[in-house]
N, CA, C and O atoms as a GROMACS GRO file, in nm:
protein
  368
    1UNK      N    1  -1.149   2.029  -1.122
    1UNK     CA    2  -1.108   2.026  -0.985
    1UNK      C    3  -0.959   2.062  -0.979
    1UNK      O    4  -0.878   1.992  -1.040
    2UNK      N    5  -0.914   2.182  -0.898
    2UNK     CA    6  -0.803   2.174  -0.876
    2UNK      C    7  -0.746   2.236  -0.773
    2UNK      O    8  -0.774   2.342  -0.717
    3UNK      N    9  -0.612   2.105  -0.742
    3UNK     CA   10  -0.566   2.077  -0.589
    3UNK      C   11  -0.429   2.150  -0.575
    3UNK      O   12  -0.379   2.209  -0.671
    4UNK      N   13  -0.371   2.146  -0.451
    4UNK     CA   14  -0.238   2.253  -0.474
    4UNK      C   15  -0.118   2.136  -0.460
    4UNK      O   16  -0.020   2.211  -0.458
    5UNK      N   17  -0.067   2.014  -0.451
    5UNK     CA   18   0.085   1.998  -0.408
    5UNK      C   19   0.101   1.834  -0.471
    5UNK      O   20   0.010   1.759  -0.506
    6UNK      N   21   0.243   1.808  -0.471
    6UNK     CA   22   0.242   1.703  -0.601
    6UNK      C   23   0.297   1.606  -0.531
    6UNK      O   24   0.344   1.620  -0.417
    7UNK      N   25   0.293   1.504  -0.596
    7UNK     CA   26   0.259   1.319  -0.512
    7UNK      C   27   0.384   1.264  -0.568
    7UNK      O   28   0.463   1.311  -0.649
    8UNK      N   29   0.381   1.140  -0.497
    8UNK     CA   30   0.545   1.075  -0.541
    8UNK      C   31   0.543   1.091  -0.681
    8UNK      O   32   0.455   1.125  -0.761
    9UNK      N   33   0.722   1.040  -0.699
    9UNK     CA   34   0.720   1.016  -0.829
    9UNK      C   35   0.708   0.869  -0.915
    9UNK      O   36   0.750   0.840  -1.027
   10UNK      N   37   0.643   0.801  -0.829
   10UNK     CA   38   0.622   0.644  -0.855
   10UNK      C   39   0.522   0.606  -0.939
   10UNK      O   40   0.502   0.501  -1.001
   11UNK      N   41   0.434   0.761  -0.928
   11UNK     CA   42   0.302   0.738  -1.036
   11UNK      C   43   0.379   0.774  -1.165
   11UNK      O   44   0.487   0.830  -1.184
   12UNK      N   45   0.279   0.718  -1.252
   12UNK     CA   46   0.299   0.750  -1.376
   12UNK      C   47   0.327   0.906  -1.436
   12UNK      O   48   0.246   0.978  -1.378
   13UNK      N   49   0.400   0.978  -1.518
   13UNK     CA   50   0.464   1.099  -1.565
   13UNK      C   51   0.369   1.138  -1.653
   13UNK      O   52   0.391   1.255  -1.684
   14UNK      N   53   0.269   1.092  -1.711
   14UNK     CA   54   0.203   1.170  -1.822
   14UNK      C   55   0.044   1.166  -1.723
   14UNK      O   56   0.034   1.095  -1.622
   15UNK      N   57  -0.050   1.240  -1.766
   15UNK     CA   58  -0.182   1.235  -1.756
   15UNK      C   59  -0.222   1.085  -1.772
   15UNK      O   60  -0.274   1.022  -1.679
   16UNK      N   61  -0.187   1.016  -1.932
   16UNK     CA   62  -0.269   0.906  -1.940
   16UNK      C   63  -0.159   0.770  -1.946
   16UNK      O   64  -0.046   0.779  -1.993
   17UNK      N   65  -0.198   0.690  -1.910
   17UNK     CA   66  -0.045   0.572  -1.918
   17UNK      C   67  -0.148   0.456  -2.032
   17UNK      O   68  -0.268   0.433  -2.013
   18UNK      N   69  -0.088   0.416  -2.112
   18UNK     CA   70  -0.141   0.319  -2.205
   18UNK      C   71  -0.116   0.226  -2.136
   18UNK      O   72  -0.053   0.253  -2.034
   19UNK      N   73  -0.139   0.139  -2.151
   19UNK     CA   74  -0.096  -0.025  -2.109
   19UNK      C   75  -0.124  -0.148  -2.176
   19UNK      O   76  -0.226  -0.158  -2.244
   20UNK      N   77  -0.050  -0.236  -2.165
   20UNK     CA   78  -0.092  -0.364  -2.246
   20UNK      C   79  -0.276  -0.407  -2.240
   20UNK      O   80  -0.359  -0.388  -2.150
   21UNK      N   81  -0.288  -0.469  -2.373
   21UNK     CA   82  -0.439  -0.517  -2.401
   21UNK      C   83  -0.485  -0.622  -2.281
   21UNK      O   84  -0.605  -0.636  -2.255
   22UNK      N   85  -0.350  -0.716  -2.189
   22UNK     CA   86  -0.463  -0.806  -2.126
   22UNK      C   87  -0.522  -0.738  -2.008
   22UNK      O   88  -0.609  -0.793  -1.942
   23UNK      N   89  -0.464  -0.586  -1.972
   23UNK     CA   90  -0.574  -0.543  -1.884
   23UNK      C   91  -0.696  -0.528  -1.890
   23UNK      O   92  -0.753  -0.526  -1.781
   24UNK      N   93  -0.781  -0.512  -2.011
   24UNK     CA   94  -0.882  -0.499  -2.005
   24UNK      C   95  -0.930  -0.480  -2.158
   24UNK      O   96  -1.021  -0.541  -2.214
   25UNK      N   97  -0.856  -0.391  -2.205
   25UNK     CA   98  -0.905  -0.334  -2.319
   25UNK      C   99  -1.086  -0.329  -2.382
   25UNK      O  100  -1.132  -0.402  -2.470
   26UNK      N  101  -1.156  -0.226  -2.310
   26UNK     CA  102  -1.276  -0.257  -2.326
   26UNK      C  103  -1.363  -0.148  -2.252
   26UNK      O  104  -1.308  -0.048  -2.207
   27UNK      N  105  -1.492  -0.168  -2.239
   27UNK     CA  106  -1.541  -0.067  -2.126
   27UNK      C  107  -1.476  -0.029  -1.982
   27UNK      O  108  -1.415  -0.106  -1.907
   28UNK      N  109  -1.494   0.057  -1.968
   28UNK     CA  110  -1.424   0.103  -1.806
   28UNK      C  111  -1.578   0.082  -1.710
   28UNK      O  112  -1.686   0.140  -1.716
   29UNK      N  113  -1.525  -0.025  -1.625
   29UNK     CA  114  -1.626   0.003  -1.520
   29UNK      C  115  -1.547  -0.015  -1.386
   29UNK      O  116  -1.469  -0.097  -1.340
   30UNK      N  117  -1.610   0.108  -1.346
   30UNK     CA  118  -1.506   0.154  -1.209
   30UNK      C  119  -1.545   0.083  -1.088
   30UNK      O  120  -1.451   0.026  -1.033
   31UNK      N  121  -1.660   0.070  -1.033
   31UNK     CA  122  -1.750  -0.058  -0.956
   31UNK      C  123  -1.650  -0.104  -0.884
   31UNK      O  124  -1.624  -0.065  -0.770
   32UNK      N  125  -1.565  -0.221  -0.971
   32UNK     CA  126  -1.511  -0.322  -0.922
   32UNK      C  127  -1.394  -0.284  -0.841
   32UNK      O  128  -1.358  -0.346  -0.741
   33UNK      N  129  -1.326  -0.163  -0.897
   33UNK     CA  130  -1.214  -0.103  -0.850
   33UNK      C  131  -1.270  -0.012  -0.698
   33UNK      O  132  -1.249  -0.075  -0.594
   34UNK      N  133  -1.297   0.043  -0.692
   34UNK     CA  134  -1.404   0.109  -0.567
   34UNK      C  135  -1.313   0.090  -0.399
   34UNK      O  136  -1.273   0.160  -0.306
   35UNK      N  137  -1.317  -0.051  -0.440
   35UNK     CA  138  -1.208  -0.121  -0.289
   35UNK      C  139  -1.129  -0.053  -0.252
   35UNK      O  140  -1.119  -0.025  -0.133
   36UNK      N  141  -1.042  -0.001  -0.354
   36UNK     CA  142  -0.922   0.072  -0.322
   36UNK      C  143  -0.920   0.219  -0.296
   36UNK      O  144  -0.829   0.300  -0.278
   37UNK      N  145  -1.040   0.226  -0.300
   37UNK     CA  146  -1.014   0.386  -0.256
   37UNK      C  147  -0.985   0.404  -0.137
   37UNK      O  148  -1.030   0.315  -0.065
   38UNK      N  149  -0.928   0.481  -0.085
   38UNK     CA  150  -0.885   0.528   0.104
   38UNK      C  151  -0.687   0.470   0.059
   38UNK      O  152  -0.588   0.528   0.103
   39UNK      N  153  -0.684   0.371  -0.016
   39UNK     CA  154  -0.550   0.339  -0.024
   39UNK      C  155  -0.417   0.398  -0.088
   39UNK      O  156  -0.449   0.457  -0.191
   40UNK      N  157  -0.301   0.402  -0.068
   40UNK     CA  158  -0.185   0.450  -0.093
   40UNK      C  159  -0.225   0.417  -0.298
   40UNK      O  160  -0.286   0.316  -0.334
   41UNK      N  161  -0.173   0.526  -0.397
   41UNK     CA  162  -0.161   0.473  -0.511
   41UNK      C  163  -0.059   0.445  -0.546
   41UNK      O  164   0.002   0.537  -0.601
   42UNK      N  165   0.017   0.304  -0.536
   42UNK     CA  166   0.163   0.224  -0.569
   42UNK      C  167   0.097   0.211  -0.740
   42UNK      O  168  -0.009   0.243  -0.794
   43UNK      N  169   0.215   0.152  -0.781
   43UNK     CA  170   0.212   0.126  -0.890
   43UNK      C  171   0.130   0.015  -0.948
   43UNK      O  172   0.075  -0.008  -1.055
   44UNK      N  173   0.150  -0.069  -0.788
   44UNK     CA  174   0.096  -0.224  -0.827
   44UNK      C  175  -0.055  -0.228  -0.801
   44UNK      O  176  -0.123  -0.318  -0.849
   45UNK      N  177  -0.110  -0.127  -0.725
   45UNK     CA  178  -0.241  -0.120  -0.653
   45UNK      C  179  -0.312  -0.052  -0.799
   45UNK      O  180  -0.431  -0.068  -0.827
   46UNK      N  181  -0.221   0.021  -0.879
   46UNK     CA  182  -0.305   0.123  -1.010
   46UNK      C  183  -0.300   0.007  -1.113
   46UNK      O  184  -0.394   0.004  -1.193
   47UNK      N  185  -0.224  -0.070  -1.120
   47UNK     CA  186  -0.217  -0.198  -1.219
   47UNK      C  187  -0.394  -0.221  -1.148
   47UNK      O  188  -0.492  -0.179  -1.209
   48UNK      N  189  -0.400  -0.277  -1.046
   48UNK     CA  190  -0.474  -0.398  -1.031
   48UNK      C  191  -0.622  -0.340  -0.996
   48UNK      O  192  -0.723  -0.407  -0.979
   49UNK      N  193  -0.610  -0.211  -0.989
   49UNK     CA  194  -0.707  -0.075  -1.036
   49UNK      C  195  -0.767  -0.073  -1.222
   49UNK      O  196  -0.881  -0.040  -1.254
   50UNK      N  197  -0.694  -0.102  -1.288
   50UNK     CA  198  -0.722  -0.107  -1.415
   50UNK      C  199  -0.771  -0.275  -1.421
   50UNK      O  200  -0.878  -0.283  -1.483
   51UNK      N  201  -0.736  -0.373  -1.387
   51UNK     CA  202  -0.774  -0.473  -1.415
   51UNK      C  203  -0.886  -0.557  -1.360
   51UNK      O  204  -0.918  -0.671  -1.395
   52UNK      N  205  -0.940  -0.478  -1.265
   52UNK     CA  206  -1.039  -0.456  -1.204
   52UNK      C  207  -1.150  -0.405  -1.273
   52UNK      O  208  -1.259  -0.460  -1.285
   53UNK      N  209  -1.112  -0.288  -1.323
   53UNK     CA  210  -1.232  -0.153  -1.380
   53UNK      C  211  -1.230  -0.233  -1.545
   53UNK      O  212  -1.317  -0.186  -1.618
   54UNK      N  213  -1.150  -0.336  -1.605
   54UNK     CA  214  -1.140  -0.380  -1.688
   54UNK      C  215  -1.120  -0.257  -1.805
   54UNK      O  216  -1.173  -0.265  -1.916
   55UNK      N  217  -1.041  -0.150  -1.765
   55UNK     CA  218  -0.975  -0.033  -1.816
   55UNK      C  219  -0.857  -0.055  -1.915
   55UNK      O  220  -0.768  -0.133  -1.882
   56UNK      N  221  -0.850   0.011  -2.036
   56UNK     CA  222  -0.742  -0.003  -2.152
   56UNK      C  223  -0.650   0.105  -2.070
   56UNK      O  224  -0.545   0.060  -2.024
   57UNK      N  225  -0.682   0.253  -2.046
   57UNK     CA  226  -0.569   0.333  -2.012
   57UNK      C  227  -0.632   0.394  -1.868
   57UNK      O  228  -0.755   0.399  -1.862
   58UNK      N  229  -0.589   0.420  -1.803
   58UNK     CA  230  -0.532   0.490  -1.726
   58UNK      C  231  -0.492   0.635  -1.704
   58UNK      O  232  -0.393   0.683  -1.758
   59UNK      N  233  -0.588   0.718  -1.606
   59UNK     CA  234  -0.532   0.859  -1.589
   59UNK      C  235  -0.509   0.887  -1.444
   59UNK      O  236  -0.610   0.899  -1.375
   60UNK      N  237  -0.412   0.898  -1.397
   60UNK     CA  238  -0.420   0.931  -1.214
   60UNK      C  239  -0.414   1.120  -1.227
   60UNK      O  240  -0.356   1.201  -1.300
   61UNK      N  241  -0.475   1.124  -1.152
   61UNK     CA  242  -0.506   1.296  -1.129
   61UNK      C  243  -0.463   1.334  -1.020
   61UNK      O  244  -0.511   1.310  -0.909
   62UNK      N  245  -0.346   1.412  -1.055
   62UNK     CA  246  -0.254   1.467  -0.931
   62UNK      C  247  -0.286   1.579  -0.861
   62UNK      O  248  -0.310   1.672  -0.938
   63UNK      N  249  -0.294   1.602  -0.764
   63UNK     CA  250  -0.299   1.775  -0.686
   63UNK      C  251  -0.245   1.866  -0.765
   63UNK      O  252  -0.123   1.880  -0.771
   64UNK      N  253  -0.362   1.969  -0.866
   64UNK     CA  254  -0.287   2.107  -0.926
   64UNK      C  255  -0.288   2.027  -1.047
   64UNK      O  256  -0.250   2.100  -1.139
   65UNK      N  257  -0.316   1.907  -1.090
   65UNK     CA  258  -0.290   1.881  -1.238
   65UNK      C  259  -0.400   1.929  -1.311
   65UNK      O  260  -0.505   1.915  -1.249
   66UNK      N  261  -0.408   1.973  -1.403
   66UNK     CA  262  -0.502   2.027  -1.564
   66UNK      C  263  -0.529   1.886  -1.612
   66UNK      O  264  -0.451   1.791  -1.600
   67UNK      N  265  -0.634   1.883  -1.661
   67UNK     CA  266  -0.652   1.746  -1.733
   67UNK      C  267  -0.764   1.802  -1.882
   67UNK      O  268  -0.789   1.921  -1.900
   68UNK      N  269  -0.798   1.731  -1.941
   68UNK     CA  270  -0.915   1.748  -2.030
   68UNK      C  271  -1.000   1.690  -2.022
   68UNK      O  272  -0.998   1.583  -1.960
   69UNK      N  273  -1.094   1.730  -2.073
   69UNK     CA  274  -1.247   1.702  -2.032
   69UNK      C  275  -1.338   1.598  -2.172
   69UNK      O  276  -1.454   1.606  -2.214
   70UNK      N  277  -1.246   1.523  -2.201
   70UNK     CA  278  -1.276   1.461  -2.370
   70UNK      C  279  -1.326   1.306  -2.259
   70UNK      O  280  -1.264   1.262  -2.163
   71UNK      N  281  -1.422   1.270  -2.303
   71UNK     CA  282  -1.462   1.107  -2.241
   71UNK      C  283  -1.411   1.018  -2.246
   71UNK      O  284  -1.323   1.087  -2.298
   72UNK      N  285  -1.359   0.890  -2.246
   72UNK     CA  286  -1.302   0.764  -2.342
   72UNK      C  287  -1.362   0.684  -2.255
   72UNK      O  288  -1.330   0.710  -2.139
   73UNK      N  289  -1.451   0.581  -2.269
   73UNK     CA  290  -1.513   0.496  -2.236
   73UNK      C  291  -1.420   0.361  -2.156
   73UNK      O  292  -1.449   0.277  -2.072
   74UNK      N  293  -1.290   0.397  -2.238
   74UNK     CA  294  -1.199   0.283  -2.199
   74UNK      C  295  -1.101   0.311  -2.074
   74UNK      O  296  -1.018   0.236  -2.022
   75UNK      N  297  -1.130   0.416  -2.050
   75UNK     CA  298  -0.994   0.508  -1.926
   75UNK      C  299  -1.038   0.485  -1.822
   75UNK      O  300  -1.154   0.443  -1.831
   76UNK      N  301  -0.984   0.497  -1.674
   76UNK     CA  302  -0.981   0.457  -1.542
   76UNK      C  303  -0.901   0.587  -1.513
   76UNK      O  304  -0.782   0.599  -1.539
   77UNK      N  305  -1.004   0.716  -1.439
   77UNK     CA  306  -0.962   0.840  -1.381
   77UNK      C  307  -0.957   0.773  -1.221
   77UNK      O  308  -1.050   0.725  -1.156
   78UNK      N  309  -0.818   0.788  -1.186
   78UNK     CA  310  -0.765   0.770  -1.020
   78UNK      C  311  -0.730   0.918  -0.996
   78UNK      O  312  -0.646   0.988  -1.053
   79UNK      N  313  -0.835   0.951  -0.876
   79UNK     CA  314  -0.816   1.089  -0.814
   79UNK      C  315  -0.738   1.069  -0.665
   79UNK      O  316  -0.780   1.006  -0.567
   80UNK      N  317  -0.599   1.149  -0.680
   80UNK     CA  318  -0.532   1.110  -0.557
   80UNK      C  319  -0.514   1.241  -0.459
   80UNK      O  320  -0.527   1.352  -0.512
   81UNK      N  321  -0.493   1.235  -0.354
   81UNK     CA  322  -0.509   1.363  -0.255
   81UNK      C  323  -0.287   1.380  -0.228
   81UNK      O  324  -0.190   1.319  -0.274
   82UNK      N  325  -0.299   1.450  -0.170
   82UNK     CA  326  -0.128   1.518  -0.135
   82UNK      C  327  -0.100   1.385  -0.060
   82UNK      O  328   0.016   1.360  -0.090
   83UNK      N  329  -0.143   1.288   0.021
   83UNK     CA  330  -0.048   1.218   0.051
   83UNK      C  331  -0.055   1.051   0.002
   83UNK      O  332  -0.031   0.945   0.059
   84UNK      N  333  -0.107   1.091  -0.148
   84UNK     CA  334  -0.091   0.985  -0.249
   84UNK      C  335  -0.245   0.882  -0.215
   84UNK      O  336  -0.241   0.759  -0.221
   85UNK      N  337  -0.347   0.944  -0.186
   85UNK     CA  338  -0.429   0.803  -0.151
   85UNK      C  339  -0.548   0.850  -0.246
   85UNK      O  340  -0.616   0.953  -0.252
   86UNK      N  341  -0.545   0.755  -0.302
   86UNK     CA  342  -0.691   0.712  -0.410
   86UNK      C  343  -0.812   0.744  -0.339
   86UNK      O  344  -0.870   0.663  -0.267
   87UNK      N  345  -0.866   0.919  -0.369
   87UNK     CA  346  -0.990   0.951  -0.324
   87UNK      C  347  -1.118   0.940  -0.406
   87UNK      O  348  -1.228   0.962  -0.355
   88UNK      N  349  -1.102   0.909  -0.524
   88UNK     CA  350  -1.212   0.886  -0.633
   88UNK      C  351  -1.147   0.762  -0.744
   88UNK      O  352  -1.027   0.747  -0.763
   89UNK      N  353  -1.240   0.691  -0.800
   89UNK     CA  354  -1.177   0.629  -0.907
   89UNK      C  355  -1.295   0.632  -0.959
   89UNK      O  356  -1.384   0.582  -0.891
   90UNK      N  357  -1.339   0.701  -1.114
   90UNK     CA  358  -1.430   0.667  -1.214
   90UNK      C  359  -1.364   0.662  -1.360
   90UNK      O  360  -1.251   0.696  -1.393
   91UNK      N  361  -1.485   0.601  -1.449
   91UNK     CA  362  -1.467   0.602  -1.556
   91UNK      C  363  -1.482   0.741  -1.697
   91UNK      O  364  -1.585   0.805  -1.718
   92UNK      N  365  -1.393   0.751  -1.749
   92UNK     CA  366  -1.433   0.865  -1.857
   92UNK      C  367  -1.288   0.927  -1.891
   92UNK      O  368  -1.277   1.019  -1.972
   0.00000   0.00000   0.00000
């Protein structure tokens, strides 16, 4: 999928953000996280997005970003639109 124009700079700088083990470290199930879609992606809302989905890392997918297509069972993909709002959240 790819979008044309780029989102604050409050999100995370790389494709994937590691994060400490007590988020989840474990299967990604996106389910729980779901709530938040339609919402602004802050920093604190993508925290509580991973701890939700009980997600080890983290990928937010920016408008126009390239990503790869490799699975990880443990990741939390946040798909955000140009004016930063969480239009998809799955696992892979």
């Amino acid at each position: 999928m790819i979008l044309a124009l780029l989102l604050m700079t409050a999100l995370p700088t790389s494709a994937d953000e590691t994060v400490p083990a007590d988020f989840g470290a474990g299967r990604c199930h996106a389910k729980p996280a779901l709530s938040l879609k339609g919402l602004i992606a802050t920093p604190a809302r993508l925290r509580l997005a991973m701890r939700r989905a009980k997600a080890a890392t983290l990928r937010v997918i920016k408008p126009g970003m390239m990503v790869t297509m490799d699975y990880r069972t443990d990741r939390l993909n946040i798909h955000v639109n140009a004016k930063n709002r969480m239009t998809d959240l799955s696992c892979g």
